[in-house]
C-alpha positions as CSV (number, residue, x, y, z in Angstrom):
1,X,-57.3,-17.9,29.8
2,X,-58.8,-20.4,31.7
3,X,-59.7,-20.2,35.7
4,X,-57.6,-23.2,36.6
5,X,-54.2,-22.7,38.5
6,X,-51.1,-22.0,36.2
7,X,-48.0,-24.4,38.3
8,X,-50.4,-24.6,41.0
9,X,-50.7,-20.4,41.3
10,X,-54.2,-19.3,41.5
11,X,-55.0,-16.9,37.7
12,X,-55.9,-13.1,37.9
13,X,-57.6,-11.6,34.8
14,X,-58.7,-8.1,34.8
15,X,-60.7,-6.7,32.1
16,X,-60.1,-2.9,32.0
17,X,-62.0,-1.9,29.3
18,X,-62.4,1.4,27.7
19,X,-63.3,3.3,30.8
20,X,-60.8,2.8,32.9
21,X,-61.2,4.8,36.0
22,X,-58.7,5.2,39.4
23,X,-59.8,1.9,40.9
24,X,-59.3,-0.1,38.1
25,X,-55.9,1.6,37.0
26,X,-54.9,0.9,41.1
27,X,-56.2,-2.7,41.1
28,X,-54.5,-3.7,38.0
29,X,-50.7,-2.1,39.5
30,X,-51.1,-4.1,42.5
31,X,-52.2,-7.1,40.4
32,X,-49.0,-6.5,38.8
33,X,-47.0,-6.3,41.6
34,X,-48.2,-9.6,42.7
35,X,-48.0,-11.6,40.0
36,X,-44.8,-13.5,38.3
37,X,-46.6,-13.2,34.6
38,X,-48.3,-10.1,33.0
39,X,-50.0,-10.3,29.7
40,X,-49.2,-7.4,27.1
41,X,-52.1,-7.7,24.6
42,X,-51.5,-5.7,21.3
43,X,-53.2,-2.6,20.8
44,X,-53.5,0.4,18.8
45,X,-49.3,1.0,17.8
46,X,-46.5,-1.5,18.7
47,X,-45.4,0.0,22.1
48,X,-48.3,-0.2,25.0
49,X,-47.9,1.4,27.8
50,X,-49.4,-1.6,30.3
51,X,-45.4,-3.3,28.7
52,X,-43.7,-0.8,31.1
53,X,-46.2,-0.6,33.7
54,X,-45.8,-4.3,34.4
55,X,-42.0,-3.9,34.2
56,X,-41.7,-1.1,36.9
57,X,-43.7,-3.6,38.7
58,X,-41.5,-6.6,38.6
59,X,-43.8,-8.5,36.7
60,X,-42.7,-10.2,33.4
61,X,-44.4,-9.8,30.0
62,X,-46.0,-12.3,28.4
63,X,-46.5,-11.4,24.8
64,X,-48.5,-12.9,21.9
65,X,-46.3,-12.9,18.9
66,X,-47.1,-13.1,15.0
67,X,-44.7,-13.4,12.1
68,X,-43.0,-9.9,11.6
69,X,-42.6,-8.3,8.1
70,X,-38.5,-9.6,8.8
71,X,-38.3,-13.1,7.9
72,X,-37.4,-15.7,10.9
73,X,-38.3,-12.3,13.4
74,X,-41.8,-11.9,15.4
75,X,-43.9,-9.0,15.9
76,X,-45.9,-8.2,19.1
77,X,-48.4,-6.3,17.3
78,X,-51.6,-7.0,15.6
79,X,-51.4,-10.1,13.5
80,X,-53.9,-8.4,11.1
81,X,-51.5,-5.6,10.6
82,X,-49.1,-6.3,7.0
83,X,-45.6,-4.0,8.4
84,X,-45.3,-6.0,11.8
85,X,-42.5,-4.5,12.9
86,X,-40.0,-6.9,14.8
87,X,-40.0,-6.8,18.7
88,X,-36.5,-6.0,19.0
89,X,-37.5,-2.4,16.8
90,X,-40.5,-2.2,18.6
91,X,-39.3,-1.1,22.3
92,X,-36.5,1.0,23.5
93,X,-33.2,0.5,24.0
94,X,-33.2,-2.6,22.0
95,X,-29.4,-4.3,21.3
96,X,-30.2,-2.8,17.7
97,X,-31.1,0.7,18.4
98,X,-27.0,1.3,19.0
99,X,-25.7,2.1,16.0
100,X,-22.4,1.4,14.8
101,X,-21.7,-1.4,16.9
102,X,-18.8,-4.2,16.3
103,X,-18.8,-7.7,16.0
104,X,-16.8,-7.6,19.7
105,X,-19.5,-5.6,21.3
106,X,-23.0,-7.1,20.4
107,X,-24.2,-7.2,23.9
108,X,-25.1,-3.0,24.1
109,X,-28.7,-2.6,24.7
110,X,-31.5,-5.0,25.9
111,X,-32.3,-8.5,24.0
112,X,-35.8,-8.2,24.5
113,X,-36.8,-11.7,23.1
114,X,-33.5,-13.7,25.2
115,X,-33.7,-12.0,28.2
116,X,-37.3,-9.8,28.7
117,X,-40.3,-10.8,27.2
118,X,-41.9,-14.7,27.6
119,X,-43.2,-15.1,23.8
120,X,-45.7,-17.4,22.6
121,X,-47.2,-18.1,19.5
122,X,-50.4,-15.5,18.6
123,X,-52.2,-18.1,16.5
124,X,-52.7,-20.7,19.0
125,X,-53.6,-18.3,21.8
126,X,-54.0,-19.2,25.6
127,X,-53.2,-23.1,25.5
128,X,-49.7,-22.0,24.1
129,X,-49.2,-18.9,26.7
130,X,-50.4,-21.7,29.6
131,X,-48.2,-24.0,28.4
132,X,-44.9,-21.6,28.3
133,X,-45.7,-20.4,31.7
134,X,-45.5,-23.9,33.3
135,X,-42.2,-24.6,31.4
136,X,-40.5,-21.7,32.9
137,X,-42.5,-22.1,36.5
138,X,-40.5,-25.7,36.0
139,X,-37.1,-24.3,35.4
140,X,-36.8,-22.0,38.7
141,X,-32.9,-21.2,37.4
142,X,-34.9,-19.6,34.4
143,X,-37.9,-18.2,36.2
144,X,-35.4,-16.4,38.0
145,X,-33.2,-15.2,35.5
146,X,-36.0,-13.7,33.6
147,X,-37.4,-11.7,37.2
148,X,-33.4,-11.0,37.8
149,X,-33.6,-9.2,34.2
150,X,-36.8,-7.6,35.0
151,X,-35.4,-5.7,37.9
152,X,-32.4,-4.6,36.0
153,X,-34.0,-3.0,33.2
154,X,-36.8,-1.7,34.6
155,X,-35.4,1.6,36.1
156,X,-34.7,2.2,32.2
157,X,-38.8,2.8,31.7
158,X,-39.0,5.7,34.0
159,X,-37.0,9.2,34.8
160,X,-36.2,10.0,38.1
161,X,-37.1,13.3,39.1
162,X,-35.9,13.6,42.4
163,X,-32.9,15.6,44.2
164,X,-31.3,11.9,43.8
165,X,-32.4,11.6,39.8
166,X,-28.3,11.5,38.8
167,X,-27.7,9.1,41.0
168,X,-29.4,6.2,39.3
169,X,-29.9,4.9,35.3
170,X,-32.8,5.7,34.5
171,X,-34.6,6.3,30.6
172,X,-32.5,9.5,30.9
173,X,-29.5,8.3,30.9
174,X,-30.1,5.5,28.6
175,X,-31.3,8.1,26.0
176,X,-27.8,10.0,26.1
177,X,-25.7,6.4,26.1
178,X,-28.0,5.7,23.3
179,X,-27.6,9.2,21.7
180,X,-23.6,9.1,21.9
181,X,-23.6,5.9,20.5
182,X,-25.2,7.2,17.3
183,X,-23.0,10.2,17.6
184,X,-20.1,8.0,17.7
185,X,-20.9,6.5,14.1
186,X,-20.1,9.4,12.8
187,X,-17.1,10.4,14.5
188,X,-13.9,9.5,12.4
């Protein structure tokens, strides 16, 4: 990315490397904390783990995209890899994960790609991410929608493991919603 403000907001990068130590790691989570975009670069396998550390952070992800092995779907991960798998099979608790669902009830799960993650085309790189951000730091009704969405799904990417750990959703609880869905396919 380029140095130059982004909707008249200063630009952050950190480059964490291979060796990331403490500092880094603690310098990157406030950066997230702070900031209304976070990139999710592809790595290794389709799921990163920096995607739900900027989401319990309240930041949202920003994600290069590539033509998926579905036609008319996109992939997050590595354009050089031939079985892209889609975003929405990618991450959990996707609207398709839920098995078995009817035509009245499409809206179980998260929509990563409408309501989650800011796209842009992987090919064209940074001028298209730039470019994306200042058309939602335009619409405010959208900006906040999408930081809205953040905070609601967030609690989904951790487990609670205090006295009060029942008393909240949390990746737990989504598991078993997610579980009795499947269950419920089979139950006749």
């Amino acid at each position: 990315f380029e140095a130059s403000p982004i909707g008249g907001l200063p630009v952050k990068m950190i480059d964490m490397g291979r060796g990331r130590d403490v500092k880094q790691v603690n310098e990157a989570m406030i950066s997230y904390t702070q900031s209304i975009f976070c990139l999710i670069l592809p790595g290794d396998s389709p799921v990163q783990k920096r995607f739900f550390d900027v989401m319990r952070k309240g930041c949202i992800p920003l994600m290069p995209t590539w033509e998926s092995f579905v036609p008319g779907k996109r992939s997050g991960w590595k354009k050089w890899d031939m079985s892209r798998p889609p975003i929405a099979v990618t991450y959990p608790f996707s609207n398709i994960h839920f098995f078995g669902q009817k035509e009245d009830n499409k809206e179980i799960g998260i929509n990563y790609e409408r309501d989650l993650i800011v796209t842009f085309d992987g090919e064209c790189g940074a001028r298209c991410a730039r470019k994306v951000m200042e058309e939602i730091m335009a619409n405010s009704t959208e900006m906040r929608r999408l930081q809205s969405n953040v905070r609601k799904y967030a609690p989904l990417f951790a487990y609670g493991l205090e006295d009060n750990a029942y008393r909240y959703v949390d990746g737990f609880s989504a598991l078993l919603v997610n579980i009795r869905h499947f269950v419920k396919t089979y139950d006749m």
